[in-house]
C-alpha positions as CSV (number, residue, x, y, z in Angstrom):
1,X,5.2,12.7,-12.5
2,X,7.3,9.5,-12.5
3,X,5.5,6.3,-14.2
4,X,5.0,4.0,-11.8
5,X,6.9,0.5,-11.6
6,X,5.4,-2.6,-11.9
7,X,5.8,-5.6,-10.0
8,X,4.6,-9.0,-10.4
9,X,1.7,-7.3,-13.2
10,X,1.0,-5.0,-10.5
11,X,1.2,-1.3,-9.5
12,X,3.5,-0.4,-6.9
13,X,3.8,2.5,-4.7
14,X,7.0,4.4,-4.8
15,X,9.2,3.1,-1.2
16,X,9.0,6.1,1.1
17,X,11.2,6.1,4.0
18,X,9.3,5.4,7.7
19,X,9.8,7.6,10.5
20,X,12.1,4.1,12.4
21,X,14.1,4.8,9.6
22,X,14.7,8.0,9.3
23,X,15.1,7.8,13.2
24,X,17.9,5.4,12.4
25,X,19.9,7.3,9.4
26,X,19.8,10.1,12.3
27,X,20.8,8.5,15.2
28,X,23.8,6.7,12.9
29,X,25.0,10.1,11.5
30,X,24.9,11.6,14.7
31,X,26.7,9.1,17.2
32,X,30.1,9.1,15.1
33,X,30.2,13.2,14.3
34,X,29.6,13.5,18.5
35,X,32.7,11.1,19.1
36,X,34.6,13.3,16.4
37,X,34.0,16.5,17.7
38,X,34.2,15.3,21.4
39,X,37.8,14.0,20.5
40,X,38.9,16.9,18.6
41,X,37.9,19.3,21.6
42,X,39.6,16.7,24.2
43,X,43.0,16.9,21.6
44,X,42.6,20.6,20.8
45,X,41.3,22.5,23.4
């Protein structure tokens, strides 16, 4: 188990991502590769 950090004298809980951000690291990824691949198929195909 990893030792926890401590902050300020006190225990902190390890960051954990929220569900807005994961939401957000997916819609990011997700918006570029669609232009990408909707290019490459407009150049290529």
């Amino acid at each position: 188990m990893k030792k926890q950090s401590q902050v300020l004298g006190q225990c902190a809980p390890s960051p954990r991502i929220t569900k807005t951000a994961a939401l957000l690291v997916a819609t990011g990824l997700s918006v570029p590769v669609f232009i990408l691949l909707t290019l490459a198929e407009f150049l290529f195909f």
